[in-house]
C-alpha positions in Angstrom: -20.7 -10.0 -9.1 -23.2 -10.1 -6.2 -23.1 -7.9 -3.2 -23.4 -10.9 -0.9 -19.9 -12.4 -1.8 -18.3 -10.6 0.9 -19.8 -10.0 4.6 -19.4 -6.1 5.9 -16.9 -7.6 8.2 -14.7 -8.5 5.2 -15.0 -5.7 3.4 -12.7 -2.5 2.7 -8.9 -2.6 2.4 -7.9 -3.8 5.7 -5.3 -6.4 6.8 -7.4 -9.6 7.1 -10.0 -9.0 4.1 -11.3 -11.3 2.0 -10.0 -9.4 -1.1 -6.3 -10.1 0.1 -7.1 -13.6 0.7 -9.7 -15.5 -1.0 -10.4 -13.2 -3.4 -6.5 -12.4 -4.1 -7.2 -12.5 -8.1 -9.8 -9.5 -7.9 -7.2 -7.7 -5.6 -4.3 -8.0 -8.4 -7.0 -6.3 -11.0 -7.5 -3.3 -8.3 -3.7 -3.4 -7.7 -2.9 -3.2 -11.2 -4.9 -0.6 -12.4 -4.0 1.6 -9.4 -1.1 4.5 -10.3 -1.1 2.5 -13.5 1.4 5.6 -14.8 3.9 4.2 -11.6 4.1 7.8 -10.3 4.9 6.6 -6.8 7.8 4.0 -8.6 8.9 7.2 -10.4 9.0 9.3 -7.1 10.3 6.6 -5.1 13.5 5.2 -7.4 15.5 8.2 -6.8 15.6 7.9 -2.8 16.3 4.2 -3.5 18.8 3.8 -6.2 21.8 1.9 -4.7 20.3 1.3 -1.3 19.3 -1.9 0.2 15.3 -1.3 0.7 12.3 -3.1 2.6 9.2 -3.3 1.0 6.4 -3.5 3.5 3.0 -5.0 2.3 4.5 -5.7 -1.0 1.3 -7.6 -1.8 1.4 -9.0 -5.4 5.0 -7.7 -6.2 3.5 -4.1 -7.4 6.4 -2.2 -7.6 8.9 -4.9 -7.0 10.9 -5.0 -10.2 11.0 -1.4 -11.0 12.5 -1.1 -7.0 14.3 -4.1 -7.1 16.5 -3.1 -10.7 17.3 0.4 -9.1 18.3 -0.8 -5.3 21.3 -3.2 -4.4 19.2 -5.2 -2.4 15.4 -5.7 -2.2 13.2 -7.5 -0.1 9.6 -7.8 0.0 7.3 -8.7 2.5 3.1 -9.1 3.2 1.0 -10.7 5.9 -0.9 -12.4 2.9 0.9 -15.9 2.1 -1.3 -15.7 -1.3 -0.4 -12.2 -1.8 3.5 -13.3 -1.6 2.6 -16.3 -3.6 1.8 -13.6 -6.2 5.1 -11.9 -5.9 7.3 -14.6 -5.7 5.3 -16.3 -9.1 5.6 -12.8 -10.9 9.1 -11.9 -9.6 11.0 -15.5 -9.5 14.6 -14.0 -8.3 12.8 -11.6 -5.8 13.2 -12.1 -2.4 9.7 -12.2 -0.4 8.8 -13.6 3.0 5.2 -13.8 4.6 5.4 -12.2 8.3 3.6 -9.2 10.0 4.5 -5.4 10.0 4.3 -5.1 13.5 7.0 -8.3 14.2 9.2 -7.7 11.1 10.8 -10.8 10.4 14.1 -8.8 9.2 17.3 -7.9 11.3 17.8 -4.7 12.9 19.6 -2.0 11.1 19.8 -4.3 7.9 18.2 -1.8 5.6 18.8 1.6 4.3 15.3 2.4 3.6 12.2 1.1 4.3 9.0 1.8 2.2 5.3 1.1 2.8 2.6 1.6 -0.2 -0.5 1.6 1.4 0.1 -0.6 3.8 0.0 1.0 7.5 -3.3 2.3 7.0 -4.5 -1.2 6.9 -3.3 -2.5 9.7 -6.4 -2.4 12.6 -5.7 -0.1 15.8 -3.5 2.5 16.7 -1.7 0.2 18.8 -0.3 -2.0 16.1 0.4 0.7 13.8 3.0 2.3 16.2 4.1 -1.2 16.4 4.6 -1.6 12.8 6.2 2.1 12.5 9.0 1.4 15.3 9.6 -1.9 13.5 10.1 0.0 10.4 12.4 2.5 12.4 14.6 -0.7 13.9 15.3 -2.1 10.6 16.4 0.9 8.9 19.6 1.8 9.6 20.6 5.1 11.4 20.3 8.3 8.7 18.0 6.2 6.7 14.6 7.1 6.0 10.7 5.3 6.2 8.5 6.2 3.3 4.8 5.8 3.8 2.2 6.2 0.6 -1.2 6.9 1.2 -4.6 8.0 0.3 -5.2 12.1 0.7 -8.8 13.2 2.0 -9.9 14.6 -1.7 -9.9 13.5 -4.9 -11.8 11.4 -7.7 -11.1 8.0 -5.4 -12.5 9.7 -2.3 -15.6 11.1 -3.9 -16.6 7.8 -5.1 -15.9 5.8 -1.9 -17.7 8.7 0.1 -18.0 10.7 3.4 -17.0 7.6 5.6 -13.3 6.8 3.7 -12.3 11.2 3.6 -13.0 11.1 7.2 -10.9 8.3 7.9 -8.1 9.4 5.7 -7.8 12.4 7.1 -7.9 11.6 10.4 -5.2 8.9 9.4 -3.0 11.0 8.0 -3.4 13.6 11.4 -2.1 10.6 13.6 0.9 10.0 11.2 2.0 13.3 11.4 1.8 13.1 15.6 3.7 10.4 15.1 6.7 12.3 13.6 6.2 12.1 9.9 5.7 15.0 7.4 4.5 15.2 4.1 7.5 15.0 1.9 5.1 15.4 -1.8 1.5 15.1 -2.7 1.0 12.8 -6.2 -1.8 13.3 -8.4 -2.0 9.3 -10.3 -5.2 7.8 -11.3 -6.2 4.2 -11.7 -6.8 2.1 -15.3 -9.4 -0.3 -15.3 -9.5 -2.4 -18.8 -12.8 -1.8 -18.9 -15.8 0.0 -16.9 -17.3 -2.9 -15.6 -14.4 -4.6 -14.2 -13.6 -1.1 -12.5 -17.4 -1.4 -11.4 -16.7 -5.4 -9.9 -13.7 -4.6 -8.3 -14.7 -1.9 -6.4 -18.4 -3.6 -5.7 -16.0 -6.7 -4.0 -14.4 -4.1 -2.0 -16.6 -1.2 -1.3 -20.0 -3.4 -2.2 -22.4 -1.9 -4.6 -23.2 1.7 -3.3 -20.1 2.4 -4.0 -19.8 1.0 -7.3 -22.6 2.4 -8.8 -20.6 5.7 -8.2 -18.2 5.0 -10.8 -18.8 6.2 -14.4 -15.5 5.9 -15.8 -12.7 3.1 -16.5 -10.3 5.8 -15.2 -10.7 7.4 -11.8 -8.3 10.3 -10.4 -6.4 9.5 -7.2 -4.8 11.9 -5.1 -2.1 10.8 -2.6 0.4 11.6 -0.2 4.1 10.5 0.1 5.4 10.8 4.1 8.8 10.7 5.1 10.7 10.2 8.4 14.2 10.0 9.1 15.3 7.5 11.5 17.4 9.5 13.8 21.2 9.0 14.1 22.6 7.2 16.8 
């Protein structure tokens, strides 16, 4: 897959990327193969069985069905109409709307909990992530809880992707505890390519080649943290 497929501007993870949009195919292989043993499903079910939940940047339906059988009501949403188009093609009875974290496009207090899988971190500026965090706290009704999964500074995942992605992670997860959430468990999972190359393209799509040329397995260990916050009784 050649390097030049996606400018530096549209690379990485962020909310606006190519690989979310016109690449959305290569970014259901990466979402796929990453916590292909469903650790965060298995840690998550139990905080959401029997409780209506919002699924923020849902992206292809992930962990839809496993959420949606355990809770009384599920909704997803994504700022990526193809990622949604995913989700609603892959999960037919699901419910999924397109809209943006930071102007969710839900009622207030209409959910007992909301959850966000790697999703805040890719929103761009500080700003609009305390935007998409006080949504997240309007919508969830009082007593309920926000759960936010994302990447810890170390691990397999972080070696390969380098310097530049620890430092942000870390300093990422610094703001979100400032902003009033604490680390609730940390998750060791991995990712499951079906083969090395295709672990070596995806990642080249995303991270470009320098990157990719890192990996030497179809398997790579990723270490992550589960946050928590309470939305605060009224």
């Amino acid at each position: 897959m050649s390097e030049s497929m996606t400018s530096d501007e549209e690379r990485g993870l962020s909310e606006g990327s190519a690989i979310y949009h016109r690449y959305a195919e290569v970014y259901g292989l990466f979402s796929q193969a990453e916590d292909a043993p469903k650790k965060v499903a298995e840690w998550i079910i139990p905080k959401i069985r029997g409780k209506a939940v919002l699924d923020i940047g849902c992206g292809g339906g992930k962990y839809a069905g496993l959420l949606a059988s355990e809770a009384i009501g599920y909704f997803g949403i994504d700022s990526s109409y193809e990622q949604i188009g995913i989700a609603r093609e892959a999960y037919p009875d699901g419910i999924f709307a397109q809209g943006c974290a930071s102007r969710l496009p839900v009622h207030s207090q209409s959910v007992d909990t909301a959850i966000a899988a790697w999703a805040i971190g890719s929103i761009r500026g500080d700003r609009r992530r305390q935007n998409a965090i006080m949504e997240a706290g309007r919508v969830v009704r009082p007593g309920g809880c926000i759960y936010l999964v994302e990447n810890d500074d170390c691990g397999e995942f972080q070696s390969i992707r380098g310097e530049e992605y620890l430092v942000k992670s870390s300093a990422y997860n610094t703001w979100l505890i400032e902003q009033g959430f604490s680390v609730a468990d940390r998750v060791k999972t991995y990712f499951e390519f079906s083969t090395i190359n295709c672990a070596k393209m995806v990642f080249e799509m995303i991270w470009g080649k320098t990157v990719s040329d890192n990996i030497s397995n179809r398997m790579i260990g990723h270490d992550i943290l589960i946050f928590t916050k309470e939305v605060a009784h009224e």
